[in-house]
N, C-alpha and C positions, 0 to 999 in steps of 0.2 A: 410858588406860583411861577417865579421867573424857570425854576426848574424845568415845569412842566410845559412850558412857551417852548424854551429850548428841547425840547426833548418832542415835542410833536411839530416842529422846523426841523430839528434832525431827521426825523422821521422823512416830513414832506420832501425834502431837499435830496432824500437816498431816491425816495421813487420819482421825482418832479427828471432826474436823466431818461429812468424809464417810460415814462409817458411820452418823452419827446422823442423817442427811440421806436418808440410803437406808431407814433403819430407820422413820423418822416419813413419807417417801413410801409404804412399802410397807402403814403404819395407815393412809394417807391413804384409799388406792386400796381396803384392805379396808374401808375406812366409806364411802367411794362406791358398793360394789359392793350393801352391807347397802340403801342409802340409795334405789339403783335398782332391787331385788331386792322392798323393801317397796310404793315407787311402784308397781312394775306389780301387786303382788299387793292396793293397792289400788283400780287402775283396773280391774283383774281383779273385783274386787268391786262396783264402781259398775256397771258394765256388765252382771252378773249381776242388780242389782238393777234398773238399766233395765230388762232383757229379762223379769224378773218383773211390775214394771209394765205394761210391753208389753202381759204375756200376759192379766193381770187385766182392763183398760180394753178389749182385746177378746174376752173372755168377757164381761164389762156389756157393750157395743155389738154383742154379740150375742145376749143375752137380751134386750135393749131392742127389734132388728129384730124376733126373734120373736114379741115381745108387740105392735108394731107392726103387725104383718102380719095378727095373729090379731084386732086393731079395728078394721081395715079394714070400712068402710060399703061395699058394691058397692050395692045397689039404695037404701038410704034408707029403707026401710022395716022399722021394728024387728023383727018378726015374719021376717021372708024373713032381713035380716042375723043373726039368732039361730040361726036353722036353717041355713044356710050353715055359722056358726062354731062351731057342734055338729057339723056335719059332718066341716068343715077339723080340730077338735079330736080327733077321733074317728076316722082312720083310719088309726093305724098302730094303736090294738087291736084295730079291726073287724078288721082282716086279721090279728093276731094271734089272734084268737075263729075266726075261720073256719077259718084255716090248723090249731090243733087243735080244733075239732069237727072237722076232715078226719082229722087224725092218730087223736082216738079212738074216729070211726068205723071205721078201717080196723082197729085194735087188737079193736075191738069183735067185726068181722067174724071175724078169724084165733078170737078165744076162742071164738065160737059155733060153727066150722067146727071146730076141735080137740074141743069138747066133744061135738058131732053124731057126730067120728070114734070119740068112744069113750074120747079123752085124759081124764085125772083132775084134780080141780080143783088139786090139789096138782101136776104136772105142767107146766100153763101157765103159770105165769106165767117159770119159767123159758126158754119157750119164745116167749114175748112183749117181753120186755125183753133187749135187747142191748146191746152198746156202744156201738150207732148211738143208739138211743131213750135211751142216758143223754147224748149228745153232743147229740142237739136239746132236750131238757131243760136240760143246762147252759148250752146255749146262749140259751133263751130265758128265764131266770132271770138271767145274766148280762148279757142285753142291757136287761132292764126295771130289775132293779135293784142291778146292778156300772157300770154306763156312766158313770154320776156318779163314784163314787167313785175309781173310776182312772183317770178324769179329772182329777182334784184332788189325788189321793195319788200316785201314779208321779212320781216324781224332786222331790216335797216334801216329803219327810220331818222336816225341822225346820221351827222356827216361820217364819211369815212376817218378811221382811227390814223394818226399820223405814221406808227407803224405801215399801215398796208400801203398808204400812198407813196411811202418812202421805198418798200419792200418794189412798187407798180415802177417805181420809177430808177429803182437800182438794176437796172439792167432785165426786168421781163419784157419790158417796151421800149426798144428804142429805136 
């Protein structure tokens, strides 16, 4: 009996290293996995902050062209390059001015033709405003002054990354 005690304790005792050798590989491999898991979710981060810097240094290098573009001397002559870049400054609201005095002339026309017919003041306006003329409305409200904003707030929603603040403040702005 004592034989057989000892002989199945020798037994246990030869594999009782290898259980503990398979048990501390199998921590090994779950702290590697943690170890590679964290790595990439932090080059995953570097990389997002890159692309944020990216995006920042070319919104400056493209407000800088703009502002470039609009000091441009063509003639040399203060007088003619003033008037030019009051020009250049000035035409996408000229054409915004124009486009609705078109729009509330035509508005203008339909109110006097309805009220000629005989329609009631209280009657027109329901018959002037549609959901076309709320769509070029919203439209040109959103394009004068939504363009910025959801330029800068879509898919920003938290504060800026310390990367880009550091990247704004090392020398793109000073």
């Amino acid at each position: 009996m004592l034989a057989l005690i000892s002989t199945l304790l020798g037994l246990l005792g030869s594999l009782l290293p290898e259980i503990l050798k398979f048990w501390n590989n199998k921590e090994d491999h779950k702290h590697e996995v943690e170890m590679a898991r964290l790595q990439m979710e932090s080059q995953e981060k570097l990389h997002q902050e890159r692309l944020e810097e990216i995006n920042v240094q070319a919104d400056i290098a493209e407000s800088g062209a703009l502002y470039k573009a609009a000091e441009q001397k063509i003639t040399g002559w203060k007088f003619v390059d003033g008037i030019i870049a009051l020009y250049n400054g000035s035409v996408r609201p000229t054409i915004t001015y124009a486009f609705m005095f078109l729009y509330m002339y035509v508005k203008y026309s339909l109110i006097y033709s309805l009220i000629k017919a005989g329609a009631k003041w209280n009657e027109v306006g329901g018959q002037i405003w549609s959901s076309e003329d709320f769509a070029v409305f919203a439209t040109i409200l959103a394009f004068w002054f939504g363009g910025r904003f959801l330029k800068y707030s879509l898919g920003r929603t938290s504060a800026p990354s310390s990367g880009m603040v550091s990247a704004f403040r090392n020398g793109i702005k000073k």
